[in-house]
LOZA-889138 format. One record per atom (N, C-alpha, C): x, y, z; residue in three letters. Coordinates in pm, 1 decimal, decimal comma. Last residue first. Layout:
! residues N
        x        y        z   r
        X        Y        Z ALA
...
! end
This chain:
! residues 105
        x        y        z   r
 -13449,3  -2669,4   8352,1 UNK
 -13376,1  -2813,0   8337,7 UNK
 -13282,6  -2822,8   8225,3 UNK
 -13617,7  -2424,6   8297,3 UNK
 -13487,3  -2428,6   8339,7 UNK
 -13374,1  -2530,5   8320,2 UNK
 -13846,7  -2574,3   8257,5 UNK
 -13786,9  -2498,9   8192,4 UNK
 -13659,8  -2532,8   8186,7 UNK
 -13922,1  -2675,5   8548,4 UNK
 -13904,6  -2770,2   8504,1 UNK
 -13823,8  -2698,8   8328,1 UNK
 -14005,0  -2416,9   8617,3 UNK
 -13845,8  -2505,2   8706,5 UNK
 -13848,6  -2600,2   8603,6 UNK
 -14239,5  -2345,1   8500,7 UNK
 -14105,4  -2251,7   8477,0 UNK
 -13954,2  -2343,7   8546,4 UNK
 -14378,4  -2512,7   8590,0 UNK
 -14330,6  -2533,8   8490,9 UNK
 -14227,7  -2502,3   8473,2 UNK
 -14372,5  -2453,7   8861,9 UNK
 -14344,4  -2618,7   8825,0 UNK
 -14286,4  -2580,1   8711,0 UNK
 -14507,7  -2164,0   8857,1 UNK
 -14354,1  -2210,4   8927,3 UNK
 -14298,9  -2334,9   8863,2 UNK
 -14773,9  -2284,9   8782,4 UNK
 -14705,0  -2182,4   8717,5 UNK
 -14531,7  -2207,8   8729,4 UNK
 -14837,6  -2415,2   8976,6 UNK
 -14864,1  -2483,8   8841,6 UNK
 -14750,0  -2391,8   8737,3 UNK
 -14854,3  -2213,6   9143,3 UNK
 -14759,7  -2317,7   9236,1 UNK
 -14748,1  -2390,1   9097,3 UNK
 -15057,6  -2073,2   9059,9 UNK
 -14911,7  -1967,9   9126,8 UNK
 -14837,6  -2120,7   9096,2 UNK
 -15253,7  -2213,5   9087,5 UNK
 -15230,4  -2226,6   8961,8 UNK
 -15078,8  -2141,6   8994,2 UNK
 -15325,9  -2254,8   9346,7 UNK
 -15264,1  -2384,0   9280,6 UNK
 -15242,9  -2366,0   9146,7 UNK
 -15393,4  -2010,2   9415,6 UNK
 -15306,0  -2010,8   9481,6 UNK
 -15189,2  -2198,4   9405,8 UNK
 -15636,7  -2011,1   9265,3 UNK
 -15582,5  -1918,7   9232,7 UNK
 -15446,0  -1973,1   9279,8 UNK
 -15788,9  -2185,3   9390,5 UNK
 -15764,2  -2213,8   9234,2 UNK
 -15607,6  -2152,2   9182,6 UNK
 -15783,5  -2088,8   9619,1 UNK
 -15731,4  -2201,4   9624,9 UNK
 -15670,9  -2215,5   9489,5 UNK
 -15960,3  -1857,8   9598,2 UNK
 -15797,4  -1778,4   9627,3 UNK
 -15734,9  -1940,0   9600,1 UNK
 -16169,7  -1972,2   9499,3 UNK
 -16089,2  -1908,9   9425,5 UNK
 -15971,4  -1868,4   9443,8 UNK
 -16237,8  -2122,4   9739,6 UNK
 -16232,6  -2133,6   9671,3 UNK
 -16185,8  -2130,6   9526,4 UNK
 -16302,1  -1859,6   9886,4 UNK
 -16182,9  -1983,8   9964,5 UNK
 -16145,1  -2035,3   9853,0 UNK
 -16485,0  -1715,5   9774,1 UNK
 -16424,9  -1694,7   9787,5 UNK
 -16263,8  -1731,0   9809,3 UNK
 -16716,3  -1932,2   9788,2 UNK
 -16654,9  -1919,2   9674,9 UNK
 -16523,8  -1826,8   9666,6 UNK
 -16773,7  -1904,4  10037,4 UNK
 -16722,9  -2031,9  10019,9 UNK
 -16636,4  -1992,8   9883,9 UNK
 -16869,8  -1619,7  10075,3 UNK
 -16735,2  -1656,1  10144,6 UNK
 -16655,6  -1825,3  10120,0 UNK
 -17116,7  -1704,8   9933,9 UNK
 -17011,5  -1595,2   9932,1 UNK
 -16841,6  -1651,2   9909,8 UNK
 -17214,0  -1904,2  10125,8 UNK
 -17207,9  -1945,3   9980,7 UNK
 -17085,7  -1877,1   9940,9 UNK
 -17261,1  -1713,6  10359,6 UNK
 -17207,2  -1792,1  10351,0 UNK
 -17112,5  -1889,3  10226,4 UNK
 -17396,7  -1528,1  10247,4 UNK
 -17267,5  -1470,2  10275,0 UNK
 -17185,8  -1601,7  10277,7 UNK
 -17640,3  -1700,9  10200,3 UNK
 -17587,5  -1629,8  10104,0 UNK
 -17470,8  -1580,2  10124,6 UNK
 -17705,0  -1768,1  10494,7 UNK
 -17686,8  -1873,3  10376,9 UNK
 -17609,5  -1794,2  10272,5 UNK
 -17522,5  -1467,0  10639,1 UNK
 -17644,1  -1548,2  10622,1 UNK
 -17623,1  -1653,4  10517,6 UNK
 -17347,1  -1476,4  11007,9 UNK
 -17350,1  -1469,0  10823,5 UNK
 -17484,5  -1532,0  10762,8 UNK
 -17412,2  -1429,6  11259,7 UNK
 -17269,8  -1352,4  11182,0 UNK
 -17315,3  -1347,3  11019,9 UNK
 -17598,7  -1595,8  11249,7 UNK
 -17626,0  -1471,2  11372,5 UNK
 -17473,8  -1352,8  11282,2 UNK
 -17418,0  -1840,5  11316,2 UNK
 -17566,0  -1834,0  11270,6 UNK
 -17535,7  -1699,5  11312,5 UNK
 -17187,2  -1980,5  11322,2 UNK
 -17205,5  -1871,3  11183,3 UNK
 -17292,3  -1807,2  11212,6 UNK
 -17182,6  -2171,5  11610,3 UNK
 -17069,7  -1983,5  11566,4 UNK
 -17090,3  -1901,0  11415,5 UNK
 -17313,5  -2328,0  11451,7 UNK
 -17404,0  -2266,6  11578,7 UNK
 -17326,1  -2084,9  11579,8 UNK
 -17121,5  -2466,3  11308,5 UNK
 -17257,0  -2416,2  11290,0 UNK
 -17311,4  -2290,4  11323,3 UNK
 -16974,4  -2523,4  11547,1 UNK
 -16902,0  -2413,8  11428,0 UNK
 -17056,9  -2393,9  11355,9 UNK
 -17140,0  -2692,7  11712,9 UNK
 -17077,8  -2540,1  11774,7 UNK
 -17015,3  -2519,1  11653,0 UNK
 -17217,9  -2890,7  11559,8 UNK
 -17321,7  -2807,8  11587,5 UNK
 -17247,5  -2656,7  11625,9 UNK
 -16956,1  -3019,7  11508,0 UNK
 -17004,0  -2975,0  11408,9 UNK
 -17141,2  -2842,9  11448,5 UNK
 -16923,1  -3067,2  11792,1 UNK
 -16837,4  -2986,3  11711,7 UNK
 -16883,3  -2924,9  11596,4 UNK
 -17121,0  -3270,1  11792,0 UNK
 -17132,6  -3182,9  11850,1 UNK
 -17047,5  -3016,7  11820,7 UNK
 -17075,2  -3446,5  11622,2 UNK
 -17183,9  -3381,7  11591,8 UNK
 -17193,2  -3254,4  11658,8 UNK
 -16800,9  -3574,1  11733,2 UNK
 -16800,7  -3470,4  11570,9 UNK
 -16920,8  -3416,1  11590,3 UNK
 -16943,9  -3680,1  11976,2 UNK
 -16829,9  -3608,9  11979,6 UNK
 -16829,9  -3443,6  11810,1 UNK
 -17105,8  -3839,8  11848,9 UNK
 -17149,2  -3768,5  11949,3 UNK
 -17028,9  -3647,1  11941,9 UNK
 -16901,1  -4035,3  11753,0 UNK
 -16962,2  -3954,7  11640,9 UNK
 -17068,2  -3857,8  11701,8 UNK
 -16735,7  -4089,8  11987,8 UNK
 -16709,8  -4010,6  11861,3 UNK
 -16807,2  -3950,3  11784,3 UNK
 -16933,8  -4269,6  12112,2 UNK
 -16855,9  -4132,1  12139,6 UNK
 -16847,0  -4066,0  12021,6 UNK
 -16960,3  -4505,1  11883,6 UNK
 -17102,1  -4359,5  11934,8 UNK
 -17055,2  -4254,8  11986,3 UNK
 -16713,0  -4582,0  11954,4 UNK
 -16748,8  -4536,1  11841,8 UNK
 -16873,3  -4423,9  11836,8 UNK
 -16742,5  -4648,4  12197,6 UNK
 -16636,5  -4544,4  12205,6 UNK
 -16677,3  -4432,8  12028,9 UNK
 -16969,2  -4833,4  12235,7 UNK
 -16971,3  -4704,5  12273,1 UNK
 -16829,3  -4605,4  12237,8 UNK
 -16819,8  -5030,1  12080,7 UNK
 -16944,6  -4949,1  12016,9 UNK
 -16978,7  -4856,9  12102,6 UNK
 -16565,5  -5101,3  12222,2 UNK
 -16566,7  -5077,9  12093,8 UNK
 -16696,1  -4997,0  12071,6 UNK
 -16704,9  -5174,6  12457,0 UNK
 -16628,9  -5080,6  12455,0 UNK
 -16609,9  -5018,7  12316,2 UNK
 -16843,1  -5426,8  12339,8 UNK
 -16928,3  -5351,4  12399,4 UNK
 -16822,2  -5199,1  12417,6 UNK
 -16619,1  -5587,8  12258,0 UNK
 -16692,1  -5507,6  12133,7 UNK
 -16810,7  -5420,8  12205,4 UNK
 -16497,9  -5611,8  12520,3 UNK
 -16421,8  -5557,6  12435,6 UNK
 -16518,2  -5475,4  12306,0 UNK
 -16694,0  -5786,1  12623,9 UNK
 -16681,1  -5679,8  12725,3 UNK
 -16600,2  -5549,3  12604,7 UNK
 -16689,8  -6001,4  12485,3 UNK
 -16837,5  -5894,3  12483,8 UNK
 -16806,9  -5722,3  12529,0 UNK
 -16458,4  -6099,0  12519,9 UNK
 -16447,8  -6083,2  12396,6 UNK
 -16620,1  -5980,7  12411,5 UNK
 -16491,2  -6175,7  12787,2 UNK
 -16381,8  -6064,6  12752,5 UNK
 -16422,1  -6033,8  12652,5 UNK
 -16670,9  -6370,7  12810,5 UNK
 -16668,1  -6202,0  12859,2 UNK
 -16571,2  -6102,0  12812,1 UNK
 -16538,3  -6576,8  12670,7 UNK
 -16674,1  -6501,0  12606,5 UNK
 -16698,6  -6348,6  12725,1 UNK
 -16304,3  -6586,2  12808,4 UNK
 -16286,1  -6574,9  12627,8 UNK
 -16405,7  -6465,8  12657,3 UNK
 -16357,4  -6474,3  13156,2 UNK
 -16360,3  -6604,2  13064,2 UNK
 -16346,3  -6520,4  12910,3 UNK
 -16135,2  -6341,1  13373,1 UNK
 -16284,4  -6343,9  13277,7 UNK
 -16221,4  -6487,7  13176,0 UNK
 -15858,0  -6304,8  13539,8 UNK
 -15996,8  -6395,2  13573,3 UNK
 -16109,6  -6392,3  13488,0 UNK
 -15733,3  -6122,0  13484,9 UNK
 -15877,6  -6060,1  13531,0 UNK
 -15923,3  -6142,9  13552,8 UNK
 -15537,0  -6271,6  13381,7 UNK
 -15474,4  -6239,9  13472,1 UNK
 -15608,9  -6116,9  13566,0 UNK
 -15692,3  -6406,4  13191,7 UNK
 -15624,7  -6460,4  13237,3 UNK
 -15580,3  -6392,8  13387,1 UNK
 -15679,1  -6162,8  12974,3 UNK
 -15781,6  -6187,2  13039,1 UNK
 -15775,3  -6279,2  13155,6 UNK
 -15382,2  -6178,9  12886,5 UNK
 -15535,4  -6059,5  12959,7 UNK
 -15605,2  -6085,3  13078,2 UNK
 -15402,8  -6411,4  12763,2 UNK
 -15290,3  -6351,9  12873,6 UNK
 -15348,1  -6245,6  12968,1 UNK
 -15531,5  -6369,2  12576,1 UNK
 -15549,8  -6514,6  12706,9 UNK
 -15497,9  -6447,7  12758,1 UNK
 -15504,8  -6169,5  12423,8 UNK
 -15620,7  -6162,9  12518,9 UNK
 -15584,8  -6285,8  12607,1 UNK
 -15229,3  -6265,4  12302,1 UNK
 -15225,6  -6122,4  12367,7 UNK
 -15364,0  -6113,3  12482,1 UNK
 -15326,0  -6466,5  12177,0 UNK
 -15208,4  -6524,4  12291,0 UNK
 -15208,3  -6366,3  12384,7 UNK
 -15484,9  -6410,2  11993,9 UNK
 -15504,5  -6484,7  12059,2 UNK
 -15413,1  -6490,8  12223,1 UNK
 -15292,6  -6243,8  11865,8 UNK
 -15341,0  -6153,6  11923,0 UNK
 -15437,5  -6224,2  12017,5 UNK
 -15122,4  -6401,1  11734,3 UNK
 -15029,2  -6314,9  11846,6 UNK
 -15183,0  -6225,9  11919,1 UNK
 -15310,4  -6575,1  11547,5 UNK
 -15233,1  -6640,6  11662,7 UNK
 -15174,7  -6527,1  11780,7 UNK
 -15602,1  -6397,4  11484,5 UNK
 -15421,3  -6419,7  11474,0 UNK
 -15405,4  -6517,8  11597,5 UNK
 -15937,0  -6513,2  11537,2 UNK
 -15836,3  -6438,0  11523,0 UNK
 -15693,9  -6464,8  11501,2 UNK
 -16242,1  -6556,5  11391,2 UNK
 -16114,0  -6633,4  11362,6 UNK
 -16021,3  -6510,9  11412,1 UNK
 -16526,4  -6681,2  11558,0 UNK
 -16445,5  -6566,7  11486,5 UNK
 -16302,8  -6644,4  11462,6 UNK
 -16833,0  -6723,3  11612,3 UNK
 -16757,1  -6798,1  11574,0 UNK
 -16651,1  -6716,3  11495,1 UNK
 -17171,5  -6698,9  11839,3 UNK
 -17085,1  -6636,6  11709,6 UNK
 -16975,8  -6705,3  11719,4 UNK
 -17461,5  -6759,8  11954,6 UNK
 -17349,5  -6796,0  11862,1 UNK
 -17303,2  -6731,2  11742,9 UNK
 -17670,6  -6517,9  12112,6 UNK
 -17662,2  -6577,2  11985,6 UNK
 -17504,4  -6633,7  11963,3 UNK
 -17911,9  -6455,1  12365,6 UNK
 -17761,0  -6491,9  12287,9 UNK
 -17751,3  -6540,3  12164,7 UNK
 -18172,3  -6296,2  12501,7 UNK
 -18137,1  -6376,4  12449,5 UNK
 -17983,6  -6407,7  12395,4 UNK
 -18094,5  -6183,5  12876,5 UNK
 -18163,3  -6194,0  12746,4 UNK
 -18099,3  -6294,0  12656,9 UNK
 -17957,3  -6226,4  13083,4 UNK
 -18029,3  -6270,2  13102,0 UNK
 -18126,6  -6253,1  12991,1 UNK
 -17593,8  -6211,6  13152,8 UNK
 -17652,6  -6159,9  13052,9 UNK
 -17801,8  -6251,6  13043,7 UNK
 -17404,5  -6083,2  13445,9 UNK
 -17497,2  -6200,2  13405,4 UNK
 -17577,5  -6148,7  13282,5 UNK
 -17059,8  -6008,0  13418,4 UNK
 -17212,1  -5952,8  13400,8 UNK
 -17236,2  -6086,0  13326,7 UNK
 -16853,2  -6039,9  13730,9 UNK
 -16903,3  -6106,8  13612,8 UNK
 -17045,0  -6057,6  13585,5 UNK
! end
């Protein structure tokens, strides 16, 4: 059991009946009380979430990190407009086809 020796604050939640009956049962069988369980749960909740977004930043830094040195802002831009156009390009092929099927009808 974590002793919490700073301040607390009252909180007051409303959950489902099945999901009430899902933590007693839980928790119940760990021996924690409602109010640990229910800290212990949104304390997991906010680090998993900080994971993550630790997680994406980091990903985001290594594809970053894999342009620098290959392409400059400008190749970059480049190569965006490039994607870009073959997309336009590749959804007007597919705009094209629709019609012509829908012709046919």
């Amino acid at each position: 059991m974590v002793m919490y020796m700073h301040q607390m604050s009252r909180t007051q939640i409303y959950l489902p009946y099945e999901l009430r009956q899902a933590i007693d049962k839980d928790r119940r069988a760990n021996g924690e009380s409602l109010a640990e369980y229910l800290r212990q749960a949104a304390e997991e909740h906010l680090k998993s979430r900080k994971k993550k977004k630790v997680d994406l930043k980091k990903l985001a830094d290594e594809v970053i990190g894999s342009l620098k040195g290959y392409r400059t802002k400008k190749e970059v831009l480049e190569w965006e407009r490039e994607i870009r156009r073959d997309r336009k390009l590749a959804d007007q092929h597919w705009i094209k086809r629709w019609d012509e099927a829908l012709k046919i009808r």
